[in-house]
PQR file with spaces between the fields and no chain letter, atoms N, CA, C, O and H, PARSE charges and radii, in Angstrom:
ATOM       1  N    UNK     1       0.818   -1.193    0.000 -0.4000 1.5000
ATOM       2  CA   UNK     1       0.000    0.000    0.000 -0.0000 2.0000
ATOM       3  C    UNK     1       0.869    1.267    0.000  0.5500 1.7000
ATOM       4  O    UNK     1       0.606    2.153   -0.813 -0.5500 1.4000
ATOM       5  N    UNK     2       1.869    1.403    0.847 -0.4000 1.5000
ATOM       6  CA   UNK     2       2.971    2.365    0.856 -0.0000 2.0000
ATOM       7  C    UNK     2       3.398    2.241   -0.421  0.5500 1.7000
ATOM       8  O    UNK     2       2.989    3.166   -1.123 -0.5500 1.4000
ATOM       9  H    UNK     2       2.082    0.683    1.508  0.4000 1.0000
ATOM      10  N    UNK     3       4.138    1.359   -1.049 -0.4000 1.5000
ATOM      11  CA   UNK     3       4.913    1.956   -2.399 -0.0000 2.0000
ATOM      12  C    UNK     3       3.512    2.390   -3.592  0.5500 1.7000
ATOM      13  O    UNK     3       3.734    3.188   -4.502 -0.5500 1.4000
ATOM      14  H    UNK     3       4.470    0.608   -0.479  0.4000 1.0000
ATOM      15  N    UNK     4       2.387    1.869   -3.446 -0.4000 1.5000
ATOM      16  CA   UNK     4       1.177    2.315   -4.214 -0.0000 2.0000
ATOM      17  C    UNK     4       0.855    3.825   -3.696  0.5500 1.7000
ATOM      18  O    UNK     4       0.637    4.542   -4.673 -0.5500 1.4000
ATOM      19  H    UNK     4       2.206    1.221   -2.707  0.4000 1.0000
ATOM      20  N    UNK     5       0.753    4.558   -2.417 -0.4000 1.5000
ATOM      21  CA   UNK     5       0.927    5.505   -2.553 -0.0000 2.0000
ATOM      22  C    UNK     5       1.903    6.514   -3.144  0.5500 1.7000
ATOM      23  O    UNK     5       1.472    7.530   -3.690 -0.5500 1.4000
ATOM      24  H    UNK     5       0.930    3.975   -1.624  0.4000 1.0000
ATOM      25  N    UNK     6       3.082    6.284   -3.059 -0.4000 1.5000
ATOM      26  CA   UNK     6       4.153    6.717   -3.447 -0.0000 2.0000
ATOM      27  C    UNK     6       4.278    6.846   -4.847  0.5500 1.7000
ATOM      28  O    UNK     6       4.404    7.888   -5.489 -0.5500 1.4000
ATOM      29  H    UNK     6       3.431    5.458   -2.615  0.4000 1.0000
ATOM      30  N    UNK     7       4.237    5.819   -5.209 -0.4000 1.5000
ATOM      31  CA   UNK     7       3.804    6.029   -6.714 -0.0000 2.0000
ATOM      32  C    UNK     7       3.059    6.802   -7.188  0.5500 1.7000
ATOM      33  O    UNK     7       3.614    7.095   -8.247 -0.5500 1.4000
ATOM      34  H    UNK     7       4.135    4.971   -4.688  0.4000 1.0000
ATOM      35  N    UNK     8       1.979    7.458   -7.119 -0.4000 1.5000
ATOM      36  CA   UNK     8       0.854    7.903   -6.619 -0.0000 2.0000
ATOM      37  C    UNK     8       0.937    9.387   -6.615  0.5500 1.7000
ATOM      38  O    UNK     8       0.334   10.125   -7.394 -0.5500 1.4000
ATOM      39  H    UNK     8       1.528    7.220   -6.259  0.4000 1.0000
ATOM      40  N    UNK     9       1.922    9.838   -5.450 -0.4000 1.5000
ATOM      41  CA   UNK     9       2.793   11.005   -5.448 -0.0000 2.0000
ATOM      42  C    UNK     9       2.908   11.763   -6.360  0.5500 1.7000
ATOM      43  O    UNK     9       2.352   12.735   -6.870 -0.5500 1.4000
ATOM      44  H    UNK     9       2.412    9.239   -4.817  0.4000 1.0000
ATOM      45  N    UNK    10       4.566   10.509   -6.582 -0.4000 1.5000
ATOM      46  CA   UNK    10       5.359   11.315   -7.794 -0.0000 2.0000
ATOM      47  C    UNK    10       4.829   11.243   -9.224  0.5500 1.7000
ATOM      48  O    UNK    10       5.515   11.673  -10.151 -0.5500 1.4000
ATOM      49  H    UNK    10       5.018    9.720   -6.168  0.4000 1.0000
ATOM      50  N    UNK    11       3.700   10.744   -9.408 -0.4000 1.5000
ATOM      51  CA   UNK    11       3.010   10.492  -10.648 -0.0000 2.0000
ATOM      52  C    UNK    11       2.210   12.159  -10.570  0.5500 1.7000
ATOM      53  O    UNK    11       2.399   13.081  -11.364 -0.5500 1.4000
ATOM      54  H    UNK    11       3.143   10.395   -8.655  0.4000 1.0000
ATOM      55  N    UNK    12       1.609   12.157   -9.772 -0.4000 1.5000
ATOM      56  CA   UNK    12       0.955   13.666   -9.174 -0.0000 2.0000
ATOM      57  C    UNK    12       2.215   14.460   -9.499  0.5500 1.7000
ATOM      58  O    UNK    12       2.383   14.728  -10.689 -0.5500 1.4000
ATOM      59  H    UNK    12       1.456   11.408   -9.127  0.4000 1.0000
ATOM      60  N    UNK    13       2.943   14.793   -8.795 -0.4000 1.5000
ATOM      61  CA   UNK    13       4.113   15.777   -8.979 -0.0000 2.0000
ATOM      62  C    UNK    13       4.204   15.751  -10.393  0.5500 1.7000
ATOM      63  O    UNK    13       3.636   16.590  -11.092 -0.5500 1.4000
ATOM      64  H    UNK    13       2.806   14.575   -7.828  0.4000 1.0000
ATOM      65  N    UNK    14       5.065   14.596  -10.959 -0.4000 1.5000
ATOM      66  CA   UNK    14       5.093   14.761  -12.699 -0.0000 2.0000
ATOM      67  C    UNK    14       4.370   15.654  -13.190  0.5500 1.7000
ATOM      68  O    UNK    14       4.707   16.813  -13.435 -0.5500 1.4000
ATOM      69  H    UNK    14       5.527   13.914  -10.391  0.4000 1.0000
ATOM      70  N    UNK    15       2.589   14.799  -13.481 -0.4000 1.5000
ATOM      71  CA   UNK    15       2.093   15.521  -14.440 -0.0000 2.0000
ATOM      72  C    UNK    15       1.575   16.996  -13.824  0.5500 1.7000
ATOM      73  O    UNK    15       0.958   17.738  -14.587 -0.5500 1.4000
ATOM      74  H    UNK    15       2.315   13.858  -13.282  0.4000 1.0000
ATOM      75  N    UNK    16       1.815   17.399  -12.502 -0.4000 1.5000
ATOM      76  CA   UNK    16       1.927   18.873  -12.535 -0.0000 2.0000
ATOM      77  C    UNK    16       3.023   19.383  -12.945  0.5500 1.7000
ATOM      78  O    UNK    16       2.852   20.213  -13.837 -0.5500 1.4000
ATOM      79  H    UNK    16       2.317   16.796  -11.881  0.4000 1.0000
ATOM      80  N    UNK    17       4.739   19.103  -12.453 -0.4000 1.5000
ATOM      81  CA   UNK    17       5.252   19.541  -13.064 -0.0000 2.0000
ATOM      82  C    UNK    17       5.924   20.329  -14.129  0.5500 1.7000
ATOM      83  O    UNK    17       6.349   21.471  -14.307 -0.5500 1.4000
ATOM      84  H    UNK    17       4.879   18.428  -11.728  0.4000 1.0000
ATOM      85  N    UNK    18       5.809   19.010  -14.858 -0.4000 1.5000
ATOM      86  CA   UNK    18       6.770   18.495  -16.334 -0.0000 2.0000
ATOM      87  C    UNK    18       5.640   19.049  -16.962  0.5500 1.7000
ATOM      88  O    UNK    18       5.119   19.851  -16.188 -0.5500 1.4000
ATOM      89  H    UNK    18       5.464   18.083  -14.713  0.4000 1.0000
ATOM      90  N    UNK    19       5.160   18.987  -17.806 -0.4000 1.5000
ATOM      91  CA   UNK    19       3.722   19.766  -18.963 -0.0000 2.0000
ATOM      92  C    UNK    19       3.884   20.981  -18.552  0.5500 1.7000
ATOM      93  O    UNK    19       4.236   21.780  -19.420 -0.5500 1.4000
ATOM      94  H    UNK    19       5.583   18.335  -18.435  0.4000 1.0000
ATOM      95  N    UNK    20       3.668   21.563  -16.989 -0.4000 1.5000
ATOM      96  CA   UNK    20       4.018   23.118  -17.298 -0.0000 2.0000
ATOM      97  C    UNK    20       5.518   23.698  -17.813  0.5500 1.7000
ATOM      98  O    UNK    20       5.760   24.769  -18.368 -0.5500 1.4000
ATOM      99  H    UNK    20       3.382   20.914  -16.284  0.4000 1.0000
ATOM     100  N    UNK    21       6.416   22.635  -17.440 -0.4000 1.5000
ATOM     101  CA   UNK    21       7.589   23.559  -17.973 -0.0000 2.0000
ATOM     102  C    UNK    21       7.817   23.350  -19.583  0.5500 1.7000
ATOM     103  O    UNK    21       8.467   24.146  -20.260 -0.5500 1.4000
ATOM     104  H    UNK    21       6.219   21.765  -16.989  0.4000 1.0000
ATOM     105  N    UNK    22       7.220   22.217  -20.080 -0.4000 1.5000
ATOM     106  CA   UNK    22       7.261   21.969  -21.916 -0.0000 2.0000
ATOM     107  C    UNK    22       6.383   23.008  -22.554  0.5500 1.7000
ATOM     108  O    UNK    22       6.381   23.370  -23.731 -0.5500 1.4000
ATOM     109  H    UNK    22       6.693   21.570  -19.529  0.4000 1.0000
ATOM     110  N    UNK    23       5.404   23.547  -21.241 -0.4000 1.5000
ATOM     111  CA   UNK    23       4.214   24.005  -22.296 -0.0000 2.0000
ATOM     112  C    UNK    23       5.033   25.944  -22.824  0.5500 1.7000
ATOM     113  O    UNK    23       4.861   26.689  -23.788 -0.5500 1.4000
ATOM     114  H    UNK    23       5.406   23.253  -20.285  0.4000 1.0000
ATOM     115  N    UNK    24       5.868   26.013  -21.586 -0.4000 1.5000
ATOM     116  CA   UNK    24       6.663   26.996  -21.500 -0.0000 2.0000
ATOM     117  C    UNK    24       7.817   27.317  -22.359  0.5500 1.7000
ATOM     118  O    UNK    24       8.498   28.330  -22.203 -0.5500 1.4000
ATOM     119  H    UNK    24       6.008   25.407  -20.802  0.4000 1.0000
ATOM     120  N    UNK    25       8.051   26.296  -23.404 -0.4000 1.5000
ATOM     121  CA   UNK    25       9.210   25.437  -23.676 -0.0000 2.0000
ATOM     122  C    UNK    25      10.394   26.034  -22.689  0.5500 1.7000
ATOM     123  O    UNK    25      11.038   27.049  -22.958 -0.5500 1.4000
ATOM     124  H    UNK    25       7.498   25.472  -23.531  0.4000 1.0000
ATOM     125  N    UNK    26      10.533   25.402  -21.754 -0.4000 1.5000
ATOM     126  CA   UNK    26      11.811   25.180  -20.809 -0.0000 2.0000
ATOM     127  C    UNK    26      12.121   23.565  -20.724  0.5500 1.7000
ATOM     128  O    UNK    26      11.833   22.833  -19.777 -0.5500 1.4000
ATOM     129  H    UNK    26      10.009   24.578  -21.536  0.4000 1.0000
ATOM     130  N    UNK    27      12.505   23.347  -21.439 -0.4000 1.5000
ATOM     131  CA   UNK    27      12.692   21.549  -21.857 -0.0000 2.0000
ATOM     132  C    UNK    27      14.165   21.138  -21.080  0.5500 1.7000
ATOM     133  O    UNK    27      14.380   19.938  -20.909 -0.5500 1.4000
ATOM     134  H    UNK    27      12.739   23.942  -22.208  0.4000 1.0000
ATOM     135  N    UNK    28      15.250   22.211  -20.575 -0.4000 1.5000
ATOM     136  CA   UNK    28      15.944   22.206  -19.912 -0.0000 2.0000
ATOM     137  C    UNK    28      15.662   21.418  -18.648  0.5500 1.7000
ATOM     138  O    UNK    28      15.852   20.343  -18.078 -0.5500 1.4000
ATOM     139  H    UNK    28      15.074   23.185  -20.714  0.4000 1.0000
ATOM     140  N    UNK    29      14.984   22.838  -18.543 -0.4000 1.5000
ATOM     141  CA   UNK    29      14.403   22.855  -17.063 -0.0000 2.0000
ATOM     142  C    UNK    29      13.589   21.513  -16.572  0.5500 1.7000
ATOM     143  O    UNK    29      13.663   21.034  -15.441 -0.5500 1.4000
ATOM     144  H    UNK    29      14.829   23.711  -19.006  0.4000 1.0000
ATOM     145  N    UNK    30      12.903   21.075  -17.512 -0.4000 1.5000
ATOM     146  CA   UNK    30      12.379   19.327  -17.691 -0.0000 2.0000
ATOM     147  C    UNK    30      13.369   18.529  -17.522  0.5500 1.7000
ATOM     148  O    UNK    30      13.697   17.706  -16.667 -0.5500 1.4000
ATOM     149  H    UNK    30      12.842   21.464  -18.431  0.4000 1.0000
ATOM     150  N    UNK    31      13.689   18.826  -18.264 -0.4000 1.5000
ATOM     151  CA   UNK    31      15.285   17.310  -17.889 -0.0000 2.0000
ATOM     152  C    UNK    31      15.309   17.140  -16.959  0.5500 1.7000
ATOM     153  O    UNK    31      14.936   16.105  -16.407 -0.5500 1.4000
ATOM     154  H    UNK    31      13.422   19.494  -18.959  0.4000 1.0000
ATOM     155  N    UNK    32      16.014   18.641  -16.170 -0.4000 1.5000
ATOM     156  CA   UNK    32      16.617   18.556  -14.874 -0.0000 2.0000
ATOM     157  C    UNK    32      16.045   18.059  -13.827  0.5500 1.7000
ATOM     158  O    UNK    32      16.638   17.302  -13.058 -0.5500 1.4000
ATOM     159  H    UNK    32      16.317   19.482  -16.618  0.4000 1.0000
ATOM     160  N    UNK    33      14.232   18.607  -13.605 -0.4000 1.5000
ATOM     161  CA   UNK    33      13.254   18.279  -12.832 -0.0000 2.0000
ATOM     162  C    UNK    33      13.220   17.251  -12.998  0.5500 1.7000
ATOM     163  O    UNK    33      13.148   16.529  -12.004 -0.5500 1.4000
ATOM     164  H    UNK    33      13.750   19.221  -14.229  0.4000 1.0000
ATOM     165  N    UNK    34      13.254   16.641  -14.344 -0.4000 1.5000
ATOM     166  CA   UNK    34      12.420   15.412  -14.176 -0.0000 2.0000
ATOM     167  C    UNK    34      13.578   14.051  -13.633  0.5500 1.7000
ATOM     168  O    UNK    34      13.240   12.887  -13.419 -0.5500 1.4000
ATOM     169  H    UNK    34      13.312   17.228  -15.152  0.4000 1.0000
ATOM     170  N    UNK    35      14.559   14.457  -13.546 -0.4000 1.5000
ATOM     171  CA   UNK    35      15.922   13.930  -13.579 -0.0000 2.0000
ATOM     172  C    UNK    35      15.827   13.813  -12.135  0.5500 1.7000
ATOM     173  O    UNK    35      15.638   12.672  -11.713 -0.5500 1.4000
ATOM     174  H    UNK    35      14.834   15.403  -13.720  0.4000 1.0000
ATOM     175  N    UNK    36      15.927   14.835  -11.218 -0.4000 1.5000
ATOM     176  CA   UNK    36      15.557   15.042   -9.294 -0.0000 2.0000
ATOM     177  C    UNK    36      14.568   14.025   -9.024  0.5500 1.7000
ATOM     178  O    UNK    36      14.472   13.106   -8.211 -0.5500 1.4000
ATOM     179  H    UNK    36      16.081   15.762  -11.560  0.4000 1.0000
ATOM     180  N    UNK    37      13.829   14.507  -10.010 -0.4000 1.5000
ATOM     181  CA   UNK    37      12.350   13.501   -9.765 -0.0000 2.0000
ATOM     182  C    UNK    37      12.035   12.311   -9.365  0.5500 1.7000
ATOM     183  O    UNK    37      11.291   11.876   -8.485 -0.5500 1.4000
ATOM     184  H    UNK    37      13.907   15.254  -10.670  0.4000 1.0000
ATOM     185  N    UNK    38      13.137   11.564  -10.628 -0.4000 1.5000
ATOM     186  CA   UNK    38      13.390    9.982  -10.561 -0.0000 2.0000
ATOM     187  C    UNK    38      14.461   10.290   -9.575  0.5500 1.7000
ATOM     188  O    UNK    38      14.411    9.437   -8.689 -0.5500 1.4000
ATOM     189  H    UNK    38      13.741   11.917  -11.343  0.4000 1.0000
ATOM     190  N    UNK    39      15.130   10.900   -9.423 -0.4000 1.5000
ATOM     191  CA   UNK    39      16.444   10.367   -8.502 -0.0000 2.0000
ATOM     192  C    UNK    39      15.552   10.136   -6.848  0.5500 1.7000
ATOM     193  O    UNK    39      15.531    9.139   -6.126 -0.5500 1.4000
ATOM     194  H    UNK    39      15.171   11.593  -10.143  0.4000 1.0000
ATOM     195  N    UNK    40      14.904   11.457   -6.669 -0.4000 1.5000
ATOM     196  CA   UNK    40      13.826   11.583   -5.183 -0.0000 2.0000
ATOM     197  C    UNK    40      12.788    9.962   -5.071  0.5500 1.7000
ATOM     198  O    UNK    40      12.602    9.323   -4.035 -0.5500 1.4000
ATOM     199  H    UNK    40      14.921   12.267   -7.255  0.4000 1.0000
ATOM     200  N    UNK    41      12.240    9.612   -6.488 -0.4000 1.5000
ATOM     201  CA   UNK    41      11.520    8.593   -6.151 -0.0000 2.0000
ATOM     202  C    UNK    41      12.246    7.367   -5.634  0.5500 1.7000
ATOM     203  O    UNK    41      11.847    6.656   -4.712 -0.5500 1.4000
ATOM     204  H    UNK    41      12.392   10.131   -7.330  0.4000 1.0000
ATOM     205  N    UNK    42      13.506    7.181   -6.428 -0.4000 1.5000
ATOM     206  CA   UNK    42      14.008    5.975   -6.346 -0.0000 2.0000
ATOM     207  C    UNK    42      14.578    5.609   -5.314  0.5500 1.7000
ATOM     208  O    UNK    42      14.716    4.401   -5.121 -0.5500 1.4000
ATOM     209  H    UNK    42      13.830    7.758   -7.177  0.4000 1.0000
ATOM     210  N    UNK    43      15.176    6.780   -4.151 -0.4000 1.5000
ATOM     211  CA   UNK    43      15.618    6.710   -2.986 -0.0000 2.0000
ATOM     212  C    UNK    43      14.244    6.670   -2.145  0.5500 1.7000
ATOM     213  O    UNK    43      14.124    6.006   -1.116 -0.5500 1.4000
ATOM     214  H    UNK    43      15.064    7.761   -4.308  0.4000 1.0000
ATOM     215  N    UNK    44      13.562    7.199   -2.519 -0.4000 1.5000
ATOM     216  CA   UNK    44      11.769    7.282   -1.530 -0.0000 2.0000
ATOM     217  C    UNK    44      11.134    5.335   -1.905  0.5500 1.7000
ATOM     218  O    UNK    44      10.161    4.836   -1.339 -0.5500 1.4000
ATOM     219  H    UNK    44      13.660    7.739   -3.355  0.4000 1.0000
ATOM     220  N    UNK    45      11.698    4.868   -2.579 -0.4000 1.5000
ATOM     221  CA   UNK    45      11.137    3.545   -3.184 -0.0000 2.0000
ATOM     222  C    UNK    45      12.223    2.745   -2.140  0.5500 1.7000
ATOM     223  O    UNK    45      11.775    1.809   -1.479 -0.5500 1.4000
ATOM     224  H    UNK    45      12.488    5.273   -3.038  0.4000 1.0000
ATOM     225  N    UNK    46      13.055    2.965   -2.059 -0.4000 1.5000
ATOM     226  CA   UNK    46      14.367    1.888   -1.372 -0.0000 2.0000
ATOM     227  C    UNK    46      13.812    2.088   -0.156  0.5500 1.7000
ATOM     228  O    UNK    46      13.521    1.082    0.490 -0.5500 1.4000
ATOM     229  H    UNK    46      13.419    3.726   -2.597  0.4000 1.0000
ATOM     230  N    UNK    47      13.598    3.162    0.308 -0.4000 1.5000
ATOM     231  CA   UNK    47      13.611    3.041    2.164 -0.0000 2.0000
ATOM     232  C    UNK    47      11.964    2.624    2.472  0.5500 1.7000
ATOM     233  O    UNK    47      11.517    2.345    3.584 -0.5500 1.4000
ATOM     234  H    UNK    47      13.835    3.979   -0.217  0.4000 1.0000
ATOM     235  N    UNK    48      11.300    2.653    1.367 -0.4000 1.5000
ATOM     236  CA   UNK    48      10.288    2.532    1.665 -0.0000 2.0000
ATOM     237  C    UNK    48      10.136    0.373    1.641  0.5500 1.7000
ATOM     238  O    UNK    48       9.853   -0.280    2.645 -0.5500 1.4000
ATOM     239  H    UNK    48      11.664    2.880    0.463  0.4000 1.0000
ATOM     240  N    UNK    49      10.340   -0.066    0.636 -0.4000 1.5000
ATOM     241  CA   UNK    49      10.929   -1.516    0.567 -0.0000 2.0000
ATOM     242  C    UNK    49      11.559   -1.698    1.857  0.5500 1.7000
ATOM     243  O    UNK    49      10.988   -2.642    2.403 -0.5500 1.4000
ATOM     244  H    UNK    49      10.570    0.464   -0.179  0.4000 1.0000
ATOM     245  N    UNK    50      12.251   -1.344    2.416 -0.4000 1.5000
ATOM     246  CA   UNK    50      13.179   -1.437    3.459 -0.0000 2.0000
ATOM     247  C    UNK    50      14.762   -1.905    2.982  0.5500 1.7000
ATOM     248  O    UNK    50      15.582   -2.653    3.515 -0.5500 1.4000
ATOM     249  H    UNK    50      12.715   -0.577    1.973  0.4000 1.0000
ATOM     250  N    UNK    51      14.780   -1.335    2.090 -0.4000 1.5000
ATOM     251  CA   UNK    51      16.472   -1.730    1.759 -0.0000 2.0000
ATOM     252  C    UNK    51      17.060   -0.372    2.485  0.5500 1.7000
ATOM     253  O    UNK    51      16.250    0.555    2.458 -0.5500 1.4000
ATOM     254  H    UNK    51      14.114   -0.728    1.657  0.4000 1.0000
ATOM     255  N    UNK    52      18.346   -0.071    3.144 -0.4000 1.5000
ATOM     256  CA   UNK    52      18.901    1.176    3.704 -0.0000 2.0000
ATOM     257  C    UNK    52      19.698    2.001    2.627  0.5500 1.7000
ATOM     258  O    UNK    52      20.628    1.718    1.871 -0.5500 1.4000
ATOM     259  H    UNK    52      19.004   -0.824    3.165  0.4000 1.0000
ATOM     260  N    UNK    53      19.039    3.011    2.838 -0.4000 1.5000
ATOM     261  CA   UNK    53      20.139    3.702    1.666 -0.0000 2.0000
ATOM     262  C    UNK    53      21.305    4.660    2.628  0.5500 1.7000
ATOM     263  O    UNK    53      21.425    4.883    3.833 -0.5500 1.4000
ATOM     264  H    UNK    53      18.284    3.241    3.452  0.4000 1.0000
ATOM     265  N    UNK    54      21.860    4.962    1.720 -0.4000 1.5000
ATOM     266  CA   UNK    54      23.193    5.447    2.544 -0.0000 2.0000
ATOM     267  C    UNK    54      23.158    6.634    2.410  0.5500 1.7000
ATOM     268  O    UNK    54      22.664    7.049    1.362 -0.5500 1.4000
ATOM     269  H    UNK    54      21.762    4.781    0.742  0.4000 1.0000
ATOM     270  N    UNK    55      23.591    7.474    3.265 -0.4000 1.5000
ATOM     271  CA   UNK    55      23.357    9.145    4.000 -0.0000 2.0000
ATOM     272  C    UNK    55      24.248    9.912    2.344  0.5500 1.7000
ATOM     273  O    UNK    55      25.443    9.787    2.078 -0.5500 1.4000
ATOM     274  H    UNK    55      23.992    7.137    4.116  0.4000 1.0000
ATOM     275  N    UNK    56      23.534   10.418    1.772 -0.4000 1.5000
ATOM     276  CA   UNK    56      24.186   11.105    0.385 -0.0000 2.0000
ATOM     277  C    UNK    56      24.730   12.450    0.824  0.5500 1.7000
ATOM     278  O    UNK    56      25.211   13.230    0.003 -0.5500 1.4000
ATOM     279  H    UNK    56      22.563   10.519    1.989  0.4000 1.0000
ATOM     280  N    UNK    57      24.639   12.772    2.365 -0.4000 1.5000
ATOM     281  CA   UNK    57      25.628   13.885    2.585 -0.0000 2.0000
ATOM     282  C    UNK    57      27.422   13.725    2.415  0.5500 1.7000
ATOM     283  O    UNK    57      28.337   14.490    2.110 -0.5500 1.4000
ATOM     284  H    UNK    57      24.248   12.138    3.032  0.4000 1.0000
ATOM     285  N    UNK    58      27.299   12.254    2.809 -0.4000 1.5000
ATOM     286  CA   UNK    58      28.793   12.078    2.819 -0.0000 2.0000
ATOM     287  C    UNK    58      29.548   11.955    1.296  0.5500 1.7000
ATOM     288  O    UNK    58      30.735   12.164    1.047 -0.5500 1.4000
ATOM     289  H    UNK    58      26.556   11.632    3.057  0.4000 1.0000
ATOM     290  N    UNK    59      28.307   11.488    0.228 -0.4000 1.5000
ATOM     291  CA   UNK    59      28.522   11.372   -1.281 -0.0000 2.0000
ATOM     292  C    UNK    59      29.238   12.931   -1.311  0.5500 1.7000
ATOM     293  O    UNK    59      30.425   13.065   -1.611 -0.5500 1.4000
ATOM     294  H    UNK    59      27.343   11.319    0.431  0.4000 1.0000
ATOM     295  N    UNK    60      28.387   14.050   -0.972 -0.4000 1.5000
ATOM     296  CA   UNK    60      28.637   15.232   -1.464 -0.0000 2.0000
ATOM     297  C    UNK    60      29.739   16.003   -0.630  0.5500 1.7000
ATOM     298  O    UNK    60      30.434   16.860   -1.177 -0.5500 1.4000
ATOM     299  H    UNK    60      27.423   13.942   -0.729  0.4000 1.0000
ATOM     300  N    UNK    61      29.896   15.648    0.834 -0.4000 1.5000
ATOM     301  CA   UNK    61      31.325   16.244    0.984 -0.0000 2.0000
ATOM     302  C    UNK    61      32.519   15.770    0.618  0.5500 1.7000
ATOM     303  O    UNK    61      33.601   16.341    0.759 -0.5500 1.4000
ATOM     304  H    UNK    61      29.332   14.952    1.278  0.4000 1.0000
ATOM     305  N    UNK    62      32.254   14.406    0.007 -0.4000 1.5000
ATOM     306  CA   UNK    62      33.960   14.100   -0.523 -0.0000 2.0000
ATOM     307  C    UNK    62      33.444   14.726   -2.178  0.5500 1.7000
ATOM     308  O    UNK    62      34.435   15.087   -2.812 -0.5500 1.4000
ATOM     309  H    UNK    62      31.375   13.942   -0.107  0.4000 1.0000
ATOM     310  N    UNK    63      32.795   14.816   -2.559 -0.4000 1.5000
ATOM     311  CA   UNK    63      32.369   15.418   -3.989 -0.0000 2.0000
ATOM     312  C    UNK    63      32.994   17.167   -4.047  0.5500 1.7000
ATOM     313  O    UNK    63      33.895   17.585   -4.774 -0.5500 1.4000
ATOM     314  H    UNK    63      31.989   14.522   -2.045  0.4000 1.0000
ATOM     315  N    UNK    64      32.368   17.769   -3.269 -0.4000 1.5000
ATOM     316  CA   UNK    64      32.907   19.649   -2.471 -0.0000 2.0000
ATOM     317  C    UNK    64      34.542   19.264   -2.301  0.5500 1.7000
ATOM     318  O    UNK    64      35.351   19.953   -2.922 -0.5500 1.4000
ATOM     319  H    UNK    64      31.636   17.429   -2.678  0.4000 1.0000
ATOM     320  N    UNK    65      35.019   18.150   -1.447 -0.4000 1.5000
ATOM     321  CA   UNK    65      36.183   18.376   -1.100 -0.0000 2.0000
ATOM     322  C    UNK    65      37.334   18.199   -2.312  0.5500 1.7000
ATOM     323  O    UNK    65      38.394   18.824   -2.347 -0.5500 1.4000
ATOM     324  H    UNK    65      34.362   17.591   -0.943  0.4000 1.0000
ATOM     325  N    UNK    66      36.874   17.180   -3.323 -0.4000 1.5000
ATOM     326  CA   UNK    66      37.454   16.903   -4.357 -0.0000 2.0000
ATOM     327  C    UNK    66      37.238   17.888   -5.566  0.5500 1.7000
ATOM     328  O    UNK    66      38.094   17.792   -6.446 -0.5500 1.4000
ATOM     329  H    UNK    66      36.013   16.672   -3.295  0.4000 1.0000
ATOM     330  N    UNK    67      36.200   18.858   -5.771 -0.4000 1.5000
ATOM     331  CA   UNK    67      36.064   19.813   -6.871 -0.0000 2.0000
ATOM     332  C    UNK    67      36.669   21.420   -5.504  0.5500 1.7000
ATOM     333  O    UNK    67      36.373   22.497   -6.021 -0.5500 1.4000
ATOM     334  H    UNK    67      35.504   18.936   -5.057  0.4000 1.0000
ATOM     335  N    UNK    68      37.231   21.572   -4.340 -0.4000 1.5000
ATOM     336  CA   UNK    68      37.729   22.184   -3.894 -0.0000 2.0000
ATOM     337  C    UNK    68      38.213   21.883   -2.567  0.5500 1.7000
ATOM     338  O    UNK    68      37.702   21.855   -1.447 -0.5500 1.4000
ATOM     339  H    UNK    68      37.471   20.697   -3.920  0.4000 1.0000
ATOM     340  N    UNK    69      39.921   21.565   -3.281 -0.4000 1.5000
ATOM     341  CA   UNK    69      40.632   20.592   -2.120 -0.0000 2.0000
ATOM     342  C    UNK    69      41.008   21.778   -1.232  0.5500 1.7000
ATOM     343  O    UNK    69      41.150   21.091   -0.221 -0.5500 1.4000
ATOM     344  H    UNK    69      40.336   21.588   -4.191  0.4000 1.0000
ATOM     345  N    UNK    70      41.310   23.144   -0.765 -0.4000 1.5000
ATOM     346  CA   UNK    70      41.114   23.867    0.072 -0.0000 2.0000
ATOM     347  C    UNK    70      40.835   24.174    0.713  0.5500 1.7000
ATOM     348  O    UNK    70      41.491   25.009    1.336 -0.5500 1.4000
ATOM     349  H    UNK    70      41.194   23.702   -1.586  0.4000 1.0000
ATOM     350  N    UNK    71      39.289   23.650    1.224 -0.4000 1.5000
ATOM     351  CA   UNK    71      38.693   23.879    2.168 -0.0000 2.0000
ATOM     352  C    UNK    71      38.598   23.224    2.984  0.5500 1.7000
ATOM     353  O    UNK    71      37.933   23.554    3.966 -0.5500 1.4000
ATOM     354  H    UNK    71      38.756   22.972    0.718  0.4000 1.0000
């Protein structure tokens, strides 16, 4: 029932979304959204299954530390 809601959701989100930014032509801007989109569902789908996903803060400070070894 949980991943049927969920689904559910981001299907909602989409077609509000995505159609307003094509109708705009910002097809960019689609990609990108729609790109977050799937990335947000697919981590919202794992924890919801119960598989653990792993804390993506730590993805992004060795990501910051490696595009600026200075800091």
């Amino acid at each position: 029932m949980k991943v049927f809601a969920l689904i559910l959701v981001f299907i909602t989100i989409t077609l509000i979304e995505i159609p307003r930014l094509l109708k705009s032509k910002q097809v960019k801007e689609a990609v990108v959204s729609l790109t977050l989109i799937s990335l947000g569902f697919i981590l919202s789908l794992l924890q919801v299954v119960g598989i653990k996903v792993l804390n993506p803060n730590k993805a992004i400070i060795i990501l910051i530390k490696f595009i600026f070894p200075d800091i």
